[in-house]
N, C-alpha and C positions, 0 to 999 in steps of 0.2 A: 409633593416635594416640600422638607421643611423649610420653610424660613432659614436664608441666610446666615442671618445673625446668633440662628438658636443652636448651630451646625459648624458654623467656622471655626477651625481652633479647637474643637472639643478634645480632636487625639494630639494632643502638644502641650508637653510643658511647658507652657511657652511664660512671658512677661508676669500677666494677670496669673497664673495659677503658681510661680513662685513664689510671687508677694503675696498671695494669700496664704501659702503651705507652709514658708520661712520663716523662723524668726529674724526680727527685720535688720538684725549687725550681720546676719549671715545672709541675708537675703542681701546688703549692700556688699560687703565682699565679692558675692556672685558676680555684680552689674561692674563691679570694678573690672574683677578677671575677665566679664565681657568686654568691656570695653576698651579697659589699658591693658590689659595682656596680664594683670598679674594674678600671683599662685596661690592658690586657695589652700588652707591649711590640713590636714589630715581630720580636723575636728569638723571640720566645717563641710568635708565634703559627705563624713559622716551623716552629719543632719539632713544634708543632701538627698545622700543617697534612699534614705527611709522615707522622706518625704516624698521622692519620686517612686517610691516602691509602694508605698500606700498610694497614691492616686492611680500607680498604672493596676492595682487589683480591684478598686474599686469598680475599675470598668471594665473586670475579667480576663485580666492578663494572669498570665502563669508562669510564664519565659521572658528571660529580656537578650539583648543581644546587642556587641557592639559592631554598628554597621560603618562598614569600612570600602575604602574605590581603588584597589587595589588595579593595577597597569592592564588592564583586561576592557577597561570602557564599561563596566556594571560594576555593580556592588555586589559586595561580598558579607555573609554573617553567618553567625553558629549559634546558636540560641542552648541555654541554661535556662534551667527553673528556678524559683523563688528557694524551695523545696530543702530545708535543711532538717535530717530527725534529730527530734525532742531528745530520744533514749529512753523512751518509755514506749516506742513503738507506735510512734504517730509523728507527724510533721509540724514543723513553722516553718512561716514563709520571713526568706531572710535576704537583705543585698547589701551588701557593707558600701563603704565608700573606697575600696581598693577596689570591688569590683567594679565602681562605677566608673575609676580613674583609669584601669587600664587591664587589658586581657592578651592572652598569650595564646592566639590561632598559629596554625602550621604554616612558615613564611613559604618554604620549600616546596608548595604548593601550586604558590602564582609564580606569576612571570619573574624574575629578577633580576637577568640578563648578566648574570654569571656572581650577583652581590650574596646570592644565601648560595651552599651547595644541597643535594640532597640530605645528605647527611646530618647538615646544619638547619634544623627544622625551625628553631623556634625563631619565633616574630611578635611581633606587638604592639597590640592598639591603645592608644592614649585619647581618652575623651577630650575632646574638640567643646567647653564650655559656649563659643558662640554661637553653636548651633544649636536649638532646641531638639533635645530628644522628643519622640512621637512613638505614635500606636500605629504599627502596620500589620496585618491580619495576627491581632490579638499577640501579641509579642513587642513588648518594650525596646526599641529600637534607638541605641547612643552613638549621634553621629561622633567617629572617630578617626582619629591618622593610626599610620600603619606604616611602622618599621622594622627593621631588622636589628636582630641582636647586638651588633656595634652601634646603631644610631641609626643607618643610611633609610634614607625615603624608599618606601615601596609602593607608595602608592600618588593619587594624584591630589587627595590635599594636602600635605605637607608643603611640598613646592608651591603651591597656590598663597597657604598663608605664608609662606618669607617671604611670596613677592610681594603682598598685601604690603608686610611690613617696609619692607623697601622702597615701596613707593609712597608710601607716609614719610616714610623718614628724611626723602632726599625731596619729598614733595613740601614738609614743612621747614624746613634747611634753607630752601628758596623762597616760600614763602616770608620768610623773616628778612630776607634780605630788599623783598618790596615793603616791608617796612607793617606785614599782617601780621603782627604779636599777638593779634585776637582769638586767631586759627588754632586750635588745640591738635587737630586730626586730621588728615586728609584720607579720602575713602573709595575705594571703586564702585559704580552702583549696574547692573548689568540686567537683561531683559534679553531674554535668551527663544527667540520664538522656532518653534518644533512642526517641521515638516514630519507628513509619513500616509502611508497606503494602508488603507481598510479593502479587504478583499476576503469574499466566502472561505470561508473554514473547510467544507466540500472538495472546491475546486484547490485549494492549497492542500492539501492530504493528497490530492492526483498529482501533484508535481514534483519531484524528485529532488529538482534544483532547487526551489525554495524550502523546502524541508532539510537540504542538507546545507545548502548556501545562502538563504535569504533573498536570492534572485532568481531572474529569471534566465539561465545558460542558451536556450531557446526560445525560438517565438515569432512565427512573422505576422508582419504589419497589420493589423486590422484595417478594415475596410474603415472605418472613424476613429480616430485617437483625439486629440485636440485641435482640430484644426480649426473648428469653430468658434472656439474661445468661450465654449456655452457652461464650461462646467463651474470658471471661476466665480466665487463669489456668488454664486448660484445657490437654488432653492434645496437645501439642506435634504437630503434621503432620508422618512419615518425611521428605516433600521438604524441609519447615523447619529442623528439626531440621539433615538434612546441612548446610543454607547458614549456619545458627548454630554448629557443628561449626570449620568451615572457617574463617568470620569469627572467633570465639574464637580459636584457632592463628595466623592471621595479626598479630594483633590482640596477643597475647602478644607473638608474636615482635617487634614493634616498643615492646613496652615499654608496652603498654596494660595499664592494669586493667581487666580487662572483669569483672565478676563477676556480674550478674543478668542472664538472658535468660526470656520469659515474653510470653503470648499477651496482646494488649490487649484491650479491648472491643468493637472491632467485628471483623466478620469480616475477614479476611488483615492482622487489624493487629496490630503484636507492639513489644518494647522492648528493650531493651540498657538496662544502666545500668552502670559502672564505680567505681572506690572512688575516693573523695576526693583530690584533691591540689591543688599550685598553680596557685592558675586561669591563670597565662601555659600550662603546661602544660595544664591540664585543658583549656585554648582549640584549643589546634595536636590534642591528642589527639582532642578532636570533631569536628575537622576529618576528620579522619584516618578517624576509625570512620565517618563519613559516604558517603569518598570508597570505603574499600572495602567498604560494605555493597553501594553501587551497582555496582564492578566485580564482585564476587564474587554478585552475586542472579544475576549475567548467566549466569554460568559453569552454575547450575543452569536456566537455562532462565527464570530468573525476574527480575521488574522490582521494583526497592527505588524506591517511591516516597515523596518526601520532600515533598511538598507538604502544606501548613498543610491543607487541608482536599479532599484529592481524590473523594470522595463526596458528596454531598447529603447530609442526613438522616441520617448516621450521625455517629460520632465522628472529629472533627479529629485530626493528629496535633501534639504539642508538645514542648517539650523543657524538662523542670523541672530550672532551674538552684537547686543545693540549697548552701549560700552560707553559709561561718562564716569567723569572726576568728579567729586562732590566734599568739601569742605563739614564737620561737625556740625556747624549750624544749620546746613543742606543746600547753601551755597554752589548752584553747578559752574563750577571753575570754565568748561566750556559752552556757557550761554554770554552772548555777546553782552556787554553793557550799557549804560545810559551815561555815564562820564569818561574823558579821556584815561584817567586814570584806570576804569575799570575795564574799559577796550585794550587798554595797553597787557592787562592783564590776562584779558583773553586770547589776545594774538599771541603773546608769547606761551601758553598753554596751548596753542594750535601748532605753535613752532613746536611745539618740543613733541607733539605726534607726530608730526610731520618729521620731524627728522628721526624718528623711534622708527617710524614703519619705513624710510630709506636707508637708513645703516643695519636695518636687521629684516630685508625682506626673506630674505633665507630662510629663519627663524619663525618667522609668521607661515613662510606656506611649507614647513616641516611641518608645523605644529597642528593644520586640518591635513595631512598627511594618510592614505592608506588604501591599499587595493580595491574597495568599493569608491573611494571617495576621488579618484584618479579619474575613474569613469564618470562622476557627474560632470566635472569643469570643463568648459569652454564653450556650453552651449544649454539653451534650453532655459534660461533666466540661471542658469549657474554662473559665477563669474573666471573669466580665462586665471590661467595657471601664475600667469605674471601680475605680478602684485603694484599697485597704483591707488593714489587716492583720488575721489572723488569731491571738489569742493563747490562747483555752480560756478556759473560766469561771474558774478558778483563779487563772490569771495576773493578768486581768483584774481578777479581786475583790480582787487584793494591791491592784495599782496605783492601785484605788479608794480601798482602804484610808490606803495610803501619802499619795494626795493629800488625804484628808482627814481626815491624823494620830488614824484610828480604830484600834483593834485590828481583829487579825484573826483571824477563827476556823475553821481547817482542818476542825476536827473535835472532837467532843465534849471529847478527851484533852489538845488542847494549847491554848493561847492565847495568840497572841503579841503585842506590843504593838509597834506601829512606830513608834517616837518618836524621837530624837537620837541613843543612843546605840546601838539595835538595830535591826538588821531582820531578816525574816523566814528561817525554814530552809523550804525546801520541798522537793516531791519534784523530782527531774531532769526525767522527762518526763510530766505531768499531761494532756497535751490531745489529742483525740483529731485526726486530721487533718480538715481540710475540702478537699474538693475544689474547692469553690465559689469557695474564696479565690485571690486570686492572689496575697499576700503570708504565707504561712502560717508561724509559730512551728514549730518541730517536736521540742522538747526541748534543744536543743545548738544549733541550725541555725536558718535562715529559708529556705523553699524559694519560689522564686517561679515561677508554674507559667505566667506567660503568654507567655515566646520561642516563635517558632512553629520546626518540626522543622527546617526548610531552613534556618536563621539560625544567623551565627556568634553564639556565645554572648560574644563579646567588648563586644559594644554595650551590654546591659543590664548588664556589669560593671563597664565603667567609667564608668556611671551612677552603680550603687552605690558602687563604691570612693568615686568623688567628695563623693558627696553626704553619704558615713560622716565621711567625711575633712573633710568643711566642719562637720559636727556635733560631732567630737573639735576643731575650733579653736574654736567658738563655746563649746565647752564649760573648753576651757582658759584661753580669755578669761576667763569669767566665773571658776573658781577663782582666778586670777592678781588678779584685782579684790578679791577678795571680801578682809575683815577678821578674818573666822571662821576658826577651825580648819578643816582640812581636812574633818572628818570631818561637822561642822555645814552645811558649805558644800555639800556633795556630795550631805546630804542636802534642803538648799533646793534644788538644782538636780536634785534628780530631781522634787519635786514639781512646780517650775517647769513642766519640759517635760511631763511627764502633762497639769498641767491646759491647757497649750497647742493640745497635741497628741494626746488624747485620742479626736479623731473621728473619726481615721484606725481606732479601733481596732473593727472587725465580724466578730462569733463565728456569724451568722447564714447563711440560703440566700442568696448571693450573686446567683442565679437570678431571685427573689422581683422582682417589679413593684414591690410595698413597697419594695423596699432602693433601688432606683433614684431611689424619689420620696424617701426617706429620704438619701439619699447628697446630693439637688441640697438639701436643707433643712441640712446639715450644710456644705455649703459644697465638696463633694469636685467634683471632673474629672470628666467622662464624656464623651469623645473616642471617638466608635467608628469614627474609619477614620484615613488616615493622613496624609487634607485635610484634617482637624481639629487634628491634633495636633503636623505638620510645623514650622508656626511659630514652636513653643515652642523651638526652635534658635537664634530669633535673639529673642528675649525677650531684654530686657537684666538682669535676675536669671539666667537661668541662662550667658550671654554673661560676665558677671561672675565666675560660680562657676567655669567653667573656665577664664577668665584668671589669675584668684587662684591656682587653684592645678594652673599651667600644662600644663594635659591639651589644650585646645586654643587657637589664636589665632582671633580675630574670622573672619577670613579659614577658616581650617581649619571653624568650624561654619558658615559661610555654604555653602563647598563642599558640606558635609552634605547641608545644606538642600536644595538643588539638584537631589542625586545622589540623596537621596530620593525627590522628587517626580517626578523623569523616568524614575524606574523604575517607580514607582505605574502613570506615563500609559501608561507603553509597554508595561508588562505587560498591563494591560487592554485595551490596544487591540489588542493578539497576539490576545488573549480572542475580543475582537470581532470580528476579522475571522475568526479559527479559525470561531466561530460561523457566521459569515455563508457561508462557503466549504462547511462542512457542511450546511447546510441548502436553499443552490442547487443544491448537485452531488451531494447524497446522500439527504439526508430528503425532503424536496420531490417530487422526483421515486419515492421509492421511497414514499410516502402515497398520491401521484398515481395511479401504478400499481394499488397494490391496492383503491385506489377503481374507478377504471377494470372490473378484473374483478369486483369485484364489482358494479358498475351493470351490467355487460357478463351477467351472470349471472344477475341479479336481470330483463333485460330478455328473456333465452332464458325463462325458465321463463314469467312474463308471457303470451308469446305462443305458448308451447306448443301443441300440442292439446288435453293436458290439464290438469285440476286443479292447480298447483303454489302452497303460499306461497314468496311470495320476502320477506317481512316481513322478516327477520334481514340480508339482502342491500339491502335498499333501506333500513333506518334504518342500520348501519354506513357505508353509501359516502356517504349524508346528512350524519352527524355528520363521517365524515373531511374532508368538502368544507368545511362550518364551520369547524372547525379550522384547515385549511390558508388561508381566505382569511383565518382573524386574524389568523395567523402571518405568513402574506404582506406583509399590511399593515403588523404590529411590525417585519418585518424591514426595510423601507424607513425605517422610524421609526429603525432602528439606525445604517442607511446615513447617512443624515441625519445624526445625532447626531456621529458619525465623523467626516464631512466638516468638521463647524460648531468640534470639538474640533482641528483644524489648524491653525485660522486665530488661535489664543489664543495668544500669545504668553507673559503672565505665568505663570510656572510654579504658581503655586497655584493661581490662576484657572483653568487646564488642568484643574489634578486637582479641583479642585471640578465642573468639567463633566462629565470621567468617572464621578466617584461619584453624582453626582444625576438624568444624562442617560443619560449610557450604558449604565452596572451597569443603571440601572432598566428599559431595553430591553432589554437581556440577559436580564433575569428574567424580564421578560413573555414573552420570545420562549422560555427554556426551556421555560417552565411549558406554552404549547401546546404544543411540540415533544415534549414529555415524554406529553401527552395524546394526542397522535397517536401514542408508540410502544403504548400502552395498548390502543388502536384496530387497528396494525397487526398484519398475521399476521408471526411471528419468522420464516418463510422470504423476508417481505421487507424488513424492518427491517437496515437496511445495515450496525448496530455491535452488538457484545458485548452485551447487558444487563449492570446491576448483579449481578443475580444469577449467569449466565456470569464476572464475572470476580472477586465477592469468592467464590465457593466452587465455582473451577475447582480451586486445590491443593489437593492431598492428600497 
């Protein structure tokens, strides 16, 4: 393996290889446009563009291509060659600065939930300057947004950077008004850690449902799943290990921080997690670690599956997006301080999450929203459907404190008083983690563990950005109002939001039957699929919040709306009919069968000459024939169900049908289907077991 250092960064135009390629007033422009937002000149993106076009052929590129995240959850690109003729019947390689700034792919393609029509093809991508372009299998690759011919977002960065900018905006608004003139920027810094299943290439080619749904529609229990607790963190598999080897290296060389890899909890489940950076970055980078976990499992024979929950009965996979404020100088706005002043700071930077994720939980559990990801939550280290934060008993007890200007008492030695002019010093990181939570404090950070594995981590971002972003205005409102000193003001308005927004705050099993009846007594959401929660799109509070402060138009979250729920239908109904296609052409008949020899067997011995029991032969081919005629029956019930679900026009009304009618025949029909593989002998049971495919690698 090479050396780190001689490998990291090689496929990235990144910093270092600007400022060497640039000349240096263009190369300052660039770092401007990174950093303030502004417009690089036609001339400049020229030089641009030829500078990056000579370094990506120097190292064999041919094609570049503007790679785009179109409402789909992957990336999208089309690749172009260098390749311009001379006219003398030969080539040069050519890439102006137009084509670097922006390309015109077929919108009418993806999803757009009624914003492009067929007809209305064109769309277009606008290079994203603070992403570094990079080398992905020898093709020059420019991260880019992706719109439609009027303007409207089509894809998932666009919305990502307005709320970036939003939350700058309304973050340094506030800022000024505690009196930080120092503060140039305010910045989201995000650390996005990647569940997901490594399973033989073999045994996924034998299963139908994972080849056409990424899970598994069948399967019963194995005799070992996790109950032993043996797998986590556990001694790494020779075959893992090389495919984690390999991904690492790769992974570098494009500029990724990869830095923890580690066995998860259920068997063939594992994680990647990389170090912190700008969530526009930390966005396109997950993309990235996703896309070649999948090519590169291939390469060792093996399948990177990325589905919210591709097992029954075991652990889901998710991807805990772990989320702090961070100030230009690198400042974390959410690490507690060493002065009253800077604690005052912090707490009210903890207010205004705190009231972000209680006026918008709606918004937070749309946004990890979708028919695999329905199925991970409410068990299994997933966190439940009702949204709560986690802050440690410490935290907690200050906030009590603070709300009801009591002292507070850490411990025997100190005693603080929380009253006007002081507040409390505490430790950095007091709490322990909760699994259970899906809004978790975690010293510095708030890690929110419910985006499911497959999902761009860009939609529950710029949830949050926004909804931080609408709590630093209401917050600056109110200082701006108030007659009070600053420091008097700051401290009413932290007790304010505490005692507002207090209920959201849960240190408890998330798990727990209690906390659910306790959650609807408190007033909290509990939305468990993503017919329940779709709506809240076009709720006129949050239709408001993102007009205010221009992340979307009316028009742009209706499209949402839409694009959600026709993927809800259509995924499930893939489901349904996988289901139904395996059960007529493969289970059915292979049940059938070994009922058959065994009645066929049980009826030789019967009429033997001699003595034989056949008891063991005639109660198995009994119970498989029960089985298979309730199965029979559920599965016309499915039929049915399918048919009735075409005829629904209203897109939610649809997905209310799939969730109520269909899922619920689906389930019954596993649950026999599952009893009958229990029944059959594995020389005729037509698929993998669970146990064959979580602990075929080694």
């Amino acid at each position: 393996m090479s050396r780190i250092n001689d490998i990291y960064g090689t496929m990235v135009f990144n910093d270092a290889v600007m400022k060497a390629r640039l000349p240096e007033e263009t190369y300052k422009q660039l770092r401007r446009s990174m950093d303030e937002g502004s417009r690089l000149s036609q001339e400049d993106a020229e030089i641009i563009a030829s500078a990056m076009k000579d370094w990506a052929i120097e190292k064999g590129v041919t094609h570049f291509t503007h790679w785009f995240q179109p409402m789909t959850n992957i990336t999208a690109e089309k690749h172009d060659s260098f390749l311009v003729p001379d006219g003398n019947g030969g080539v040069i390689m050519e890439f102006s600065g137009s084509e670097l700034i922006h390309g015109e792919p077929d919108a009418s393609s993806f999803p757009s939930g009624g914003l492009r029509a067929t007809f209305e093809a064109r769309g277009y991508t606008a290079w994203d300057p603070t992403s570094y372009a990079f080398i992905k299998d020898g093709v020059l690759c420019i991260p880019t947004a992706f719109c439609a011919y009027g303007g409207q977002a089509l894809d998932k960065k666009i919305p990502l950077l307005r709320s970036m900018q939003a939350l700058n905006r309304q973050g340094l608004r506030l800022m000024k008004l505690l009196g930080r003139d120092d503060i140039r920027s305010i910045k989201v810094n995000v650390g996005a850690e990647q569940e997901y299943f490594l399973i033989d290439e073999e045994m996924y080619s034998k299963r139908k449902d994972l080849l056409y749904t990424g899970r598994t529609l069948f399967g019963a229990k194995p005799p070992k799943g996790q109950e032993l607790d043996d797998h986590y963190s556990g001694a790494i598999k020779p075959r893992v290990q090389e495919f984690m080897t390999e991904l690492d290296e790769e992974l570098w060389k494009l500029g990724v921080l990869a830095k923890t890899e580690h066995n998860e909890a259920a068997p063939a489940q594992h994680e990647i997690a990389p170090y912190f950076t700008s969530v526009n970055i930390a966005t396109d980078h997950n993309q990235i670690i996703m896309e070649l976990m999948q090519r590169i499992a291939r390469k060792h024979h093996l399948v990177c599956l990325l589905h919210e929950k591709p097992f029954a009965g075991v652990n889901g996979s998710g991807k805990h997006n772990n989320w702090s404020i961070s100030t230009d100088s690198g400042m974390n706005l959410l690490e507690p301080g060493e002065t009253p002043q800077e604690n005052a700071q912090f707490l009210l930077m903890l207010c205004a999450v705190l009231q972000a994720v209680d006026n918008y939980q709606d918004l937070l559990r749309m946004s990890v929203s979708s028919a695999g990801n329905d199925l991970r939550l409410g068990g299994n280290e997933a966190p439940p459907a009702v949204i709560s934060v986690f802050l440690g008993d410490q935290l907690t007890d200050i906030l009590k404190a603070i709300e009801n200007d009591e002292s507070y008492a850490p411990g025997e030695k100190e005693i603080f008083k929380v009253g006007v002019h002081v507040l409390p010093k505490f430790p950095k990181d007091s709490t322990d983690r909760n699994r259970t939570s899906p809004f978790a404090f975690t010293g510095n950070k708030f890690e929110f563990r419910m985006p499911g594995s497959s999902a761009s981590i860009s939609g529950c971002n710029v949830v949050l950005n926004t909804a931080v972003a609408e709590s630093f205005s209401q917050f600056s409102d109110y200082l701006e109002a108030s007659e009070k000193p600053v420091q008097e003001a700051v401290r009413d308005l932290i007790k304010k939001c505490i005692s507002e927004h207090s209920r959201i705050i849960f240190n408890g099993n998330g798990y727990g039957k209690e906390w659910q009846k306790e959650a609807g007594a408190r007033g909290l959401l509990n939305l468990p699929s993503l017919a329940d929660c779709a709506p809240c799109y076009l709720d006129p509070k949050n239709v408001d919040l993102f007009s205010r402060h221009r992340i979307y138009t009316p028009e742009e979250l209706n499209a949402r709306y839409l694009i959600k729920l026709e993927s809800y239908c259509k995924v499930i109904r893939i489901e349904a009919l996988t289901m139904l296609d395996m059960v007529w052409k493969d289970i059915f008949p292979a049940a059938s069968s070994y009922s058959a020899l065994l009645a066929e067997s049980a009826y030789k011995k019967n009429n033997a000459g001699f003595e034989v029991n056949s008891t063991f032969e005639q109660a198995v081919a009994s119970g498989i024939s029960k089985i298979l005629s309730a199965a029979f029956s559920i599965a016309g019930v499915l039929e049915k169900n399918l048919k009735e679900a075409e005829k629904i026009k209203d897109p939610l009304k649809a997905a209310c049908h799939y969730r109520d009618y269909v899922l619920s025949a689906m389930n019954e029909l596993r649950a026999e289907s599952d009893e009958l593989e229990n029944c059959v002998s594995a020389e005729y049971w037509p698929y993998p077991s669970y146990g064959d495919i979580l602990f075929s690698v080694n």
